[in-house]
C-alpha positions in Angstrom: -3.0 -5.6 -6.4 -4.0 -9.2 -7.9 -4.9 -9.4 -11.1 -3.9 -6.1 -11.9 -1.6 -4.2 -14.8 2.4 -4.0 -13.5 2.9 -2.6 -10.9 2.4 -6.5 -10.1 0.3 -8.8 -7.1 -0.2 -7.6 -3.8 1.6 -9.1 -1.0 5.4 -9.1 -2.6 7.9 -8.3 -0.2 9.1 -4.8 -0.3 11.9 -3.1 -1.1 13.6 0.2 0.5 14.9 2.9 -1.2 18.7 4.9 -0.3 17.2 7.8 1.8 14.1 9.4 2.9 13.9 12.1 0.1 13.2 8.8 -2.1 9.8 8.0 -0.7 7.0 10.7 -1.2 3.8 11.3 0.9 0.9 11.0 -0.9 -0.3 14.7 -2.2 -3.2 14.5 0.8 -4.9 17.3 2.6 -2.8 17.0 6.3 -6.4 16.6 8.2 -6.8 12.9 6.2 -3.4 11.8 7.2 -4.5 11.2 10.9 -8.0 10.3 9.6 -7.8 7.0 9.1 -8.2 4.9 5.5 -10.7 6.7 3.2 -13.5 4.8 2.7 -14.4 3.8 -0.5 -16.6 2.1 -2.4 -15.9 -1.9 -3.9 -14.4 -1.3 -7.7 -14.1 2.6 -7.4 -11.0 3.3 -9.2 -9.5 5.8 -6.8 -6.6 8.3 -8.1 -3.4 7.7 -5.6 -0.8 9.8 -8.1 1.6 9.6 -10.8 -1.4 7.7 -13.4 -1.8 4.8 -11.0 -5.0 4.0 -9.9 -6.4 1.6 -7.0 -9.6 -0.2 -6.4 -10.5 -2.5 -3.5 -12.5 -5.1 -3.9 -15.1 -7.4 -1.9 -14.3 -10.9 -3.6 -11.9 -12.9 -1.3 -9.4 -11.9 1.4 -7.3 -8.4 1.1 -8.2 -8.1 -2.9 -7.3 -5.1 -4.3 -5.5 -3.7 -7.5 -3.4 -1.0 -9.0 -3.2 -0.2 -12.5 -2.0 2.4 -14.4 -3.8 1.3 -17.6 -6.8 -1.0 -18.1 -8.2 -0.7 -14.7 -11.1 -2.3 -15.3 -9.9 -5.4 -17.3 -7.3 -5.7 -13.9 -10.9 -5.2 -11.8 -12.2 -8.5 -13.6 -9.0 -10.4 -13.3 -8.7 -9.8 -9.3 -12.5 -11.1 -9.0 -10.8 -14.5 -9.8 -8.3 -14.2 -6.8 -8.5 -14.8 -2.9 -6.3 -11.9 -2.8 -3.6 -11.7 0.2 -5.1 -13.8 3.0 -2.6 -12.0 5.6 -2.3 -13.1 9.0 -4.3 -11.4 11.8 -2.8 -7.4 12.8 -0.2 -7.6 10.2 0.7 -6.1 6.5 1.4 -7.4 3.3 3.7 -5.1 0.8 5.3 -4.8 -2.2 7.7 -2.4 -4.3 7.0 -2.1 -7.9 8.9 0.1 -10.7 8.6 1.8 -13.7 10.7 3.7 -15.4 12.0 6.4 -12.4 9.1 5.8 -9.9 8.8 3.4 -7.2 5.2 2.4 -6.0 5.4 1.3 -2.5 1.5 -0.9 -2.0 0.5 -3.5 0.6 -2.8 -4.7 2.7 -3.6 -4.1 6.2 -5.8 -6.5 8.3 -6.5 -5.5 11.9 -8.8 -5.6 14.7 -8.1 -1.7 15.2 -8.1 0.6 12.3 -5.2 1.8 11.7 -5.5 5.9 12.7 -2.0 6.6 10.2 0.6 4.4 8.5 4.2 4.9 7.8 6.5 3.9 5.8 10.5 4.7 6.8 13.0 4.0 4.2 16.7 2.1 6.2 17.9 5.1 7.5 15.7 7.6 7.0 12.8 9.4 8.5 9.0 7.8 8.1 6.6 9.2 5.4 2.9 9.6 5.5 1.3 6.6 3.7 -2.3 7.4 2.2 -4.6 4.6 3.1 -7.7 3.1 1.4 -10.6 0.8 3.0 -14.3 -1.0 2.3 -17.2 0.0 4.2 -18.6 -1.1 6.8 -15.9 -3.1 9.1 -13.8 -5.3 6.9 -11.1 -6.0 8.9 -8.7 -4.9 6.5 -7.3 -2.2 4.1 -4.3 -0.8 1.9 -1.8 1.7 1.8 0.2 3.3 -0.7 3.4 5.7 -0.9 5.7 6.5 -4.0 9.0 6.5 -4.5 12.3 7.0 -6.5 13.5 3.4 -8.2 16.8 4.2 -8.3 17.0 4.2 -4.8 14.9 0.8 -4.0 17.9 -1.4 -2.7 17.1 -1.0 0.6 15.1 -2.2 2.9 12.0 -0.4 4.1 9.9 -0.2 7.5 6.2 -0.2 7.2 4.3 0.8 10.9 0.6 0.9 11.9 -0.3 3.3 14.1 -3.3 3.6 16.6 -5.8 6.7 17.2 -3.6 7.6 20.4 -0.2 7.2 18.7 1.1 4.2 19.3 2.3 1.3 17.6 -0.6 -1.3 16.4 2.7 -3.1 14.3 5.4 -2.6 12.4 6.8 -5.0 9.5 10.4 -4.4 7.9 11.4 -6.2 4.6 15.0 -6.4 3.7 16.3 -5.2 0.8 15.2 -7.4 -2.5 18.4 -8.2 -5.0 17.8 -6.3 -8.3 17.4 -8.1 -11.3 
């Protein structure tokens, strides 16, 4: 999300949320949510809910945004970032709030595309992430899942999951102290 309008840069370590009710799958048709990342083109400004909007772009490493306003000023702001730079099969993520909603976001990079990704709040059950990507073979997309703020003081699990079910990886972030 560098460069982009608050919710803030990608790559911020996420937080959780109290229980699993707090975390929402994306509004998705159920066929896409064992499809893979939908593939999209550099800049489109892809509708993922509640007036945010995301774009993935082809300048640097993991560079994408999410805005909920001035999407394409954010656009020309991320051109000037590397963007993530994650490690080899592993994620990036990051909580961000306004007002009542949480907007769980990070960056995948893989060998293996990622068939599904889930996010499972401490003590919950997992959620259906929806999941973005370039064309062609990048090595790397995003994911996306909202929320409830007032529940995002606990920590959250994101996992990868191959075509055949099982775990690519998993990442957990602890809970992040509220300001």
């Amino acid at each position: 999300m560098n460069g982009g309008e608050p919710p803030a840069a990608a790559g911020e370590t996420a937080g959780g949320a109290r229980e699993a009710a707090a975390v929402q799958a994306p509004d998705l048709p159920a066929a896409s949510l064992t499809a893979g990342p939908r593939v999209v083109r550099p800049y489109q400004p892809v509708e993922i809910g509640q007036g945010a909007r995301m774009g993935l772009l082809p300048e640097g490493r993991q560079n994408y945004v999410v805005a909920r306003e001035s999407y394409a000023e954010s656009v020309e702001r991320a051109k000037e970032y590397a963007g993530d730079s994650i490690r080899p099969d592993s994620l990036s993520g990051g909580l961000h709030t306004e007002g009542d909603d949480a907007l769980y976001t990070g960056a995948f990079r893989t060998e293996t595309v990622p068939a599904r990704i889930t996010l499972r709040i401490d003590g919950g059950d997992a959620v259906e992430a929806g999941m973005l990507r370039l064309p062609g073979d990048p090595g790397w997309g995003t994911y996306y899942a909202f929320g409830d703020a007032s529940a995002a003081d606990t920590g959250v699990t994101v996992t990868a999951y191959a075509e055949d079910g099982g775990v690519l990886f998993e990442q957990h972030a602890a809970a992040s102290p509220r300001d």
